[in-house]
FIKOLZA-1660 file (N, C-alpha, C; in steps of 0.1 Angstrom, whole numbers, plus 5000, padded with zeros to 4 digits):
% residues 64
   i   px   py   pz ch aa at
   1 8001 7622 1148  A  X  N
   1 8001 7633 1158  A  X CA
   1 8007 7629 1171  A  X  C
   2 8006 7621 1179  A  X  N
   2 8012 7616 1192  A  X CA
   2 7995 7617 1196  A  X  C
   3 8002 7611 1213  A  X  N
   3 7993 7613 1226  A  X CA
   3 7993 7625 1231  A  X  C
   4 7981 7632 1231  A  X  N
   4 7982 7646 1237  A  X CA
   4 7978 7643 1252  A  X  C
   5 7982 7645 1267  A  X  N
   5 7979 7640 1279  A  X CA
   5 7973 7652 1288  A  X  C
   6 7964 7655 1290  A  X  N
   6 7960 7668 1300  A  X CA
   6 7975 7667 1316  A  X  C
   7 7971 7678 1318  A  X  N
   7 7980 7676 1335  A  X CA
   7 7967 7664 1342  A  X  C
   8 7957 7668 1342  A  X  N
   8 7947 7662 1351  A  X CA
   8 7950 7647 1345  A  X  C
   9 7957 7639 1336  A  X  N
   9 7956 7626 1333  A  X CA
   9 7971 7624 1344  A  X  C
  10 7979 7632 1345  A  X  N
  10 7991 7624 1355  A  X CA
  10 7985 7620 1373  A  X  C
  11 7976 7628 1376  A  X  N
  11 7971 7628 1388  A  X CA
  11 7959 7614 1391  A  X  C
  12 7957 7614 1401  A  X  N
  12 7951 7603 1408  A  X CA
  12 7944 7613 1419  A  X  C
  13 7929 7611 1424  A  X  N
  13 7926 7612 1437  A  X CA
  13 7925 7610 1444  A  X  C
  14 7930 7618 1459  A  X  N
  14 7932 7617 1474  A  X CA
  14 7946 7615 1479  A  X  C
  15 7959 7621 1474  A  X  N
  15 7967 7625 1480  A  X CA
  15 7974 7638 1480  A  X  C
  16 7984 7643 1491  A  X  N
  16 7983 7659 1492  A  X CA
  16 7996 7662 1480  A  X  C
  17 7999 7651 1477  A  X  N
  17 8010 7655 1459  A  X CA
  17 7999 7657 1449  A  X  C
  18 7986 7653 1448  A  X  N
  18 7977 7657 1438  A  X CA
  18 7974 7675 1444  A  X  C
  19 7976 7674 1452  A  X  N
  19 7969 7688 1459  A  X CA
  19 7980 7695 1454  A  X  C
  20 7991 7693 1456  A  X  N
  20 8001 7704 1448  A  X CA
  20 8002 7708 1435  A  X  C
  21 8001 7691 1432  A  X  N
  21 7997 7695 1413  A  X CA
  21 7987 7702 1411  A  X  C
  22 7978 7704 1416  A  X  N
  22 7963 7708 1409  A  X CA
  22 7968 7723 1414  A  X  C
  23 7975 7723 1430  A  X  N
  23 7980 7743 1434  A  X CA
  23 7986 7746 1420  A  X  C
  24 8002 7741 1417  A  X  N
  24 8011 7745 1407  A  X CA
  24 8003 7747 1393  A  X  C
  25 7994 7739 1389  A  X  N
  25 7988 7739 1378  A  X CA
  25 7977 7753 1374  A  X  C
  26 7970 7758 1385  A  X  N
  26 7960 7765 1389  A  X CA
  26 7971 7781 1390  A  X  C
  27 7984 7780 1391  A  X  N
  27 7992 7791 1394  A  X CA
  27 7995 7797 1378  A  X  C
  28 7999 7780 1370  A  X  N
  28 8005 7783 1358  A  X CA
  28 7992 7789 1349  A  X  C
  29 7980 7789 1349  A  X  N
  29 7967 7793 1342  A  X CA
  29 7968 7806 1343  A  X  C
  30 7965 7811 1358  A  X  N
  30 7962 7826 1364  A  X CA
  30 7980 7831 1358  A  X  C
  31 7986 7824 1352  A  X  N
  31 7999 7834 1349  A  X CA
  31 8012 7841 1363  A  X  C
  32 8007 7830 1373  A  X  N
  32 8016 7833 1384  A  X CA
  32 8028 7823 1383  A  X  C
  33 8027 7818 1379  A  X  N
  33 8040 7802 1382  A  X CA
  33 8054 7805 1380  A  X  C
  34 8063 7807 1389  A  X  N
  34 8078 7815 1382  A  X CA
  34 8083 7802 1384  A  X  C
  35 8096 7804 1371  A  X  N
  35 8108 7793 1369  A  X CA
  35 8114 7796 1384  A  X  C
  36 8119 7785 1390  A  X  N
  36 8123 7785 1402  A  X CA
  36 8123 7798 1413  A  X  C
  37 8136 7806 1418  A  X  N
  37 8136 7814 1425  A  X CA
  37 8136 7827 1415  A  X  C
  38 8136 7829 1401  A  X  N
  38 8141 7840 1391  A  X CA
  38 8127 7847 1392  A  X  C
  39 8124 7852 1385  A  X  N
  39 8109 7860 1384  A  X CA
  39 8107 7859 1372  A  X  C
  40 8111 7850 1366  A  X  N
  40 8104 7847 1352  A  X CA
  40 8093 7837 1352  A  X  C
  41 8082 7840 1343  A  X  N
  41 8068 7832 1344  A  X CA
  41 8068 7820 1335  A  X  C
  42 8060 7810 1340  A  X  N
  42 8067 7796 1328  A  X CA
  42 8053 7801 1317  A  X  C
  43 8057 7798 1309  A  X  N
  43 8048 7800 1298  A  X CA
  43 8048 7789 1291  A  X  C
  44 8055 7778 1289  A  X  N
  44 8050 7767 1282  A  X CA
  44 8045 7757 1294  A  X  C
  45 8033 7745 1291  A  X  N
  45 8025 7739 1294  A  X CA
  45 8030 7725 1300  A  X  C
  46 8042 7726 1287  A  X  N
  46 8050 7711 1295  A  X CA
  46 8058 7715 1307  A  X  C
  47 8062 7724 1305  A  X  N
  47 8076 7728 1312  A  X CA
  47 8066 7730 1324  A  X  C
  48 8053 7734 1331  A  X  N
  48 8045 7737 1340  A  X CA
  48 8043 7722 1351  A  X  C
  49 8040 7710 1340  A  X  N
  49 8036 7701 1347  A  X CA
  49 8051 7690 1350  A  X  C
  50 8062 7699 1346  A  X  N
  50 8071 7689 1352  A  X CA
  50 8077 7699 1365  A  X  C
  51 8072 7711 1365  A  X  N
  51 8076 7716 1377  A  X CA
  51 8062 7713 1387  A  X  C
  52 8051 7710 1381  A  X  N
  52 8043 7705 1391  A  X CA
  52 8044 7694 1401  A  X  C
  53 8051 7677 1391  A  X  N
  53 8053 7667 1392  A  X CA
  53 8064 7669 1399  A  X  C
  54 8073 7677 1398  A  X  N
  54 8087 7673 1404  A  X CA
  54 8080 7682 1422  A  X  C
  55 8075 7688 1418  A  X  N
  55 8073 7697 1437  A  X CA
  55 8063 7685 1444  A  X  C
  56 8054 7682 1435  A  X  N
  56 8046 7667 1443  A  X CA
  56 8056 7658 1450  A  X  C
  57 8065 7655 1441  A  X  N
  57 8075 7639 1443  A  X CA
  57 8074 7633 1437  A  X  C
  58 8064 7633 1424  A  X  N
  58 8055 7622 1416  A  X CA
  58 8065 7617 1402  A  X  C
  59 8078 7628 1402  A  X  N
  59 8086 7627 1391  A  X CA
  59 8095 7614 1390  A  X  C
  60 8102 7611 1406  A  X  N
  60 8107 7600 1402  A  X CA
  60 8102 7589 1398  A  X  C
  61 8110 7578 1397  A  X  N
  61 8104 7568 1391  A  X CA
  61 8104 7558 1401  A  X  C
  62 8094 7549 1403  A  X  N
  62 8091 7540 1413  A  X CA
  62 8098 7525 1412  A  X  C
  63 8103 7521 1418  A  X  N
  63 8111 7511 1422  A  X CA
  63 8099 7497 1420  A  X  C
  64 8103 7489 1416  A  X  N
  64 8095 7478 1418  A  X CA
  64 8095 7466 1421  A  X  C
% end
């Protein structure tokens, strides 16, 4: 079957990029979340938390 991951597994507490993931996430539930500027509503769950992750900053990848 794979690894199923909640949104709440990509977050960490106490910074204000968690605060946006948990806003975007809380938009995509209540059925408010539009694909970019278009007025269409995301309806899949992946596609929600990579628009969450990418509005945090949390998408790229960390240098090390």
């Amino acid at each position: 079957m794979g690894n199923k991951q909640s949104w709440e597994s990509y977050i960490k507490t106490g910074s204000k990029g968690n605060a946006k993931v948990g806003k975007v996430m809380g938009e995509f539930k209540k059925g408010k979340l539009h694909i970019g500027k278009s007025k269409k509503i995301v309806k899949n769950k992946k596609q929600a938390i990579a628009i969450a992750l990418s509005e945090a900053g949390k998408s790229k990848k960390k240098k090390s």
